[in-house]
FISE-422372 format. One record per residue (C-alpha): z, x, y; residue number from 0; residue in three letters. Coordinates in Angstrom, 3 decimals, always signed. Each point is the difference from the previous one (the first is absolute). Layout:
          Z          X          Y   num   residu
          Z          X          Y   NUM      ALA
...
//
This chain:
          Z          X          Y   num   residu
     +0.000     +0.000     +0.000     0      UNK
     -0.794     +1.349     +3.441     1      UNK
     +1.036     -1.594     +3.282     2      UNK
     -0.663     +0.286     +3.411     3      UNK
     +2.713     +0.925     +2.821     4      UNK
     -0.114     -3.377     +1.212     5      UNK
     +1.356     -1.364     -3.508     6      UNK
     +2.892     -1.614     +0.632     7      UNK
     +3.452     +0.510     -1.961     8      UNK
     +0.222     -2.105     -2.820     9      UNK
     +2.831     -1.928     -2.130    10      UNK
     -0.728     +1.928     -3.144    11      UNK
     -0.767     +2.760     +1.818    12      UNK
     +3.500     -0.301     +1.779    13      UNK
     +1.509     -0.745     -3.297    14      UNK
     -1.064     +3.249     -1.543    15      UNK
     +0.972     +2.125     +3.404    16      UNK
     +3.364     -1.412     -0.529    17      UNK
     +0.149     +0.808     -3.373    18      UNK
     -1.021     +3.838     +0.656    19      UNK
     +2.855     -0.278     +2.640    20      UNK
     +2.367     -1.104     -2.483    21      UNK
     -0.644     +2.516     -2.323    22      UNK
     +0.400     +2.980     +3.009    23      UNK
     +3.348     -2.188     +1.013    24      UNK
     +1.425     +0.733     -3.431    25      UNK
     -1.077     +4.200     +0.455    26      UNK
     +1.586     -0.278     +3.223    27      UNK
     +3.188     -1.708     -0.767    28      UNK
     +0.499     +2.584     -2.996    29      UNK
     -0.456     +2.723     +2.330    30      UNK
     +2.911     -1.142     +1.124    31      UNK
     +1.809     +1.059     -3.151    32      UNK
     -2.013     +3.324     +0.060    33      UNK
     +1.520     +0.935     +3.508    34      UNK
     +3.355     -0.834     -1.577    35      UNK
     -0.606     +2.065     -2.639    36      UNK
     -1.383     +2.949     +2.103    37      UNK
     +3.711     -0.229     +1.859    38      UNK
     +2.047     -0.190     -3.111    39      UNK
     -1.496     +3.339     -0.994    40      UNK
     +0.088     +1.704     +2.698    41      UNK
     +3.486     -1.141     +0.001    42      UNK
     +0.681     +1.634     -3.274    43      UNK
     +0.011     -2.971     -2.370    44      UNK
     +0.102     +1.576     -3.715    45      UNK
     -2.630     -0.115     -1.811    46      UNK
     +0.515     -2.966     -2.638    47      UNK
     +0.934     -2.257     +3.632    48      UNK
     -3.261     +0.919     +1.027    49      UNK
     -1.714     -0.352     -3.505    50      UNK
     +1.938     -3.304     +0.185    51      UNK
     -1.790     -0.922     +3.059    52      UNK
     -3.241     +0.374     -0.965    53      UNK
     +0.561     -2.067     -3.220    54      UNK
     +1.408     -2.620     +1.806    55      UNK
     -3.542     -0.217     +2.394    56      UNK
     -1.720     -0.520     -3.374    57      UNK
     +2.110     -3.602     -1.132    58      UNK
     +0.429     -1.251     +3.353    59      UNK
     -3.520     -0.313     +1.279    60      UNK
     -2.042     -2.651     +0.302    61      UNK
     -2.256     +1.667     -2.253    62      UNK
     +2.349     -0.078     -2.434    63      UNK
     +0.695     -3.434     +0.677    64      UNK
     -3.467     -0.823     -0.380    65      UNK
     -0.308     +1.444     -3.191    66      UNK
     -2.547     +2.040     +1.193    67      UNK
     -0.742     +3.575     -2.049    68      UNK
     +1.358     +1.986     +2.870    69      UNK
     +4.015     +0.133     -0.521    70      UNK
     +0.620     +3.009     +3.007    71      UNK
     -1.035     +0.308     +3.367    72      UNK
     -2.274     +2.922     -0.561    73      UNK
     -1.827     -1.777     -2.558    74      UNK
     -0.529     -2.945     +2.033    75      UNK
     -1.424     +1.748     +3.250    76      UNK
     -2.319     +2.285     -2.518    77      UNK
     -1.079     -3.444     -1.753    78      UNK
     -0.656     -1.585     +3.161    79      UNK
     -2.160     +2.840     +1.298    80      UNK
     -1.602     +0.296     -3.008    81      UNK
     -0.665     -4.012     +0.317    82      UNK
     -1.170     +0.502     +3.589    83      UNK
     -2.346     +3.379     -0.553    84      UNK
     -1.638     -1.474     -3.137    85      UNK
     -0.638     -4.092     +0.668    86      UNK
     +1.368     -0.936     +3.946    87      UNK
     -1.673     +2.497     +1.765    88      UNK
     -3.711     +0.075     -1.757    89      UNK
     +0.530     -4.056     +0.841    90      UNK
     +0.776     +0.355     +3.837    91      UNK
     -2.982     +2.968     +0.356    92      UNK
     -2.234     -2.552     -1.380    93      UNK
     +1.359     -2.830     +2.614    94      UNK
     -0.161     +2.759     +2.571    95      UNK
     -1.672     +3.123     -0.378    96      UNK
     +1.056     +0.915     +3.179    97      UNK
     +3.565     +0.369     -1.521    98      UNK
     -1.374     +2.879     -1.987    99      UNK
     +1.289     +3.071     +2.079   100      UNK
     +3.377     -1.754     +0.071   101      UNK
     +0.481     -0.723     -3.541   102      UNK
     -1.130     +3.932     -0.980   103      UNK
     +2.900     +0.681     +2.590   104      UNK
     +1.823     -1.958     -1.847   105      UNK
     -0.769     +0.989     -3.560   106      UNK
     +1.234     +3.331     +1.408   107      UNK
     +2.524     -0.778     +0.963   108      UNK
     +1.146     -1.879     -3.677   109      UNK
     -0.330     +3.440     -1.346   110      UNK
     +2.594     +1.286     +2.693   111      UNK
     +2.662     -2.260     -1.219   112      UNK
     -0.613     +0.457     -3.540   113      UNK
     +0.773     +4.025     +0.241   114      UNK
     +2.944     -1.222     +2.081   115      UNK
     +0.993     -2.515     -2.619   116      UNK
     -0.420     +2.261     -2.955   117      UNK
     +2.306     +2.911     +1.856   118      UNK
     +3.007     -3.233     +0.585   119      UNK
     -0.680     -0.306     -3.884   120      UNK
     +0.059     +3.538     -0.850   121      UNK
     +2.768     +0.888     +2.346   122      UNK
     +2.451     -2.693     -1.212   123      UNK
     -0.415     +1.723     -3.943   124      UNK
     +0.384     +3.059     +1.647   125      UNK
     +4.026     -1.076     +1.583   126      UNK
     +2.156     +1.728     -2.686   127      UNK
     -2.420     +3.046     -0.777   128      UNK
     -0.891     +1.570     +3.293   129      UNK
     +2.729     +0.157     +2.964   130      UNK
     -3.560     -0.734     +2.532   131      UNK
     -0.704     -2.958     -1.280   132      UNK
     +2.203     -1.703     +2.030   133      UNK
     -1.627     +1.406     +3.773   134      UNK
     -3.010     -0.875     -1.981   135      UNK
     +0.322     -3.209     -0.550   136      UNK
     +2.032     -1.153     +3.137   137      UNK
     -3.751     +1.585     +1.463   138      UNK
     -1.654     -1.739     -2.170   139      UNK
     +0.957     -3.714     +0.664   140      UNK
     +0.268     +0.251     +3.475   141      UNK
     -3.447     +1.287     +0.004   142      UNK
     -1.238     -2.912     -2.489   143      UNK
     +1.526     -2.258     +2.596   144      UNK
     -1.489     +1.249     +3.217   145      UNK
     -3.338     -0.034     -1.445   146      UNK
     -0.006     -3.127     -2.277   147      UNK
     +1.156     -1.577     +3.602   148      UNK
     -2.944     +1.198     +1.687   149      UNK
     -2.412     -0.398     -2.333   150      UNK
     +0.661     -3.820     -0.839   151      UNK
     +0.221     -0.758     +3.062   152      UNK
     -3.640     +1.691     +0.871   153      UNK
     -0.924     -1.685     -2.776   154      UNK
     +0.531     -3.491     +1.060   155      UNK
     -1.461     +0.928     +3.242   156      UNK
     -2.945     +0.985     -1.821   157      UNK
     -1.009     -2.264     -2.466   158      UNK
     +1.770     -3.898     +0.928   159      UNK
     -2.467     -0.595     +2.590   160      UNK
     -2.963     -0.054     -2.508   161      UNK
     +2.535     -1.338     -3.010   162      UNK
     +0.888     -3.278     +2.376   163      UNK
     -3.518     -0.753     +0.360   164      UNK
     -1.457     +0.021     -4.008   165      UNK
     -0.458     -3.201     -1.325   166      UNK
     -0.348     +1.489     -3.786   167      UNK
     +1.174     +2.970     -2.088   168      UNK
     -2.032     +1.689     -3.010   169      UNK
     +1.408     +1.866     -2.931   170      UNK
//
């Protein structure tokens, strides 16, 4: 489906804008916890506390709740990336090939916060083993934070105008 600019917003179209705010509402809110976390290490919380921590992300998602496959936070924001890279994008290009540039930008930036999300993953192993792990990880999560933050945001900047305006979606 391609549309002009003059296409006006839709109700499906807001529907499914909505939805894809939703979904980013739910990264955000748990970023919440990740800051939390960040200051409980820093803080010195032992190890198993923060082990703990990071267990505890993984049963009280919504993810979890909606027995969907992803059961921690990591897995859920690689999932949805994954989802977004592989089906949303190639969708919205096709709406809007102007979107193009931005959704390479965007791509890229899905491959930032993977590294970042695999380094909270590996550093959190690493608590007992190596006495850096801890500066590491504080490091790590704040930086997940700051960008995941920016980048959703960009994000929605990016894509909802042309998302409010589609009238169908192919798979």
């Amino acid at each position: 489906m391609n549309f002009v600019d003059d296409t006006p917003a839709n109700a499906q179209g807001e529907a499914m804008a909505e939805e894809f705010r939703m979904i980013h509402d739910i990264i955000r809110r748990d970023l919440v916890v990740v800051r939390d976390l960040s200051t409980s290490v820093a803080d010195g919380a032992p190890s198993e506390a923060v082990r703990t921590q990071v267990a505890a992300m993984a049963v009280s998602s919504p993810i979890w709740t909606l027995r969907v496959s992803c059961l921690r936070y990591c897995r859920f924001v690689h999932g949805h990336h994954v989802h977004e890279d592989s089906m949303f994008f190639p969708n919205l290009v096709r709406a809007n090939p102007a979107l193009n540039p931005s959704v390479e930008r965007l791509k890229r930036e899905h491959q930032t916060v993977a590294r970042l999300l695999d380094g909270i993953e590996a550093q959190t192993q690493a608590l007992d083993r190596d006495g850096t792990a801890r500066g590491a990880l504080t490091t790590a999560l704040d930086e997940l934070a700051d960008h995941l933050l920016t980048h959703l945001d960009w994000e929605e900047d990016a894509i909802l105008p042309t998302l409010r305006r589609m009238t169908e979606w192919r798979t």
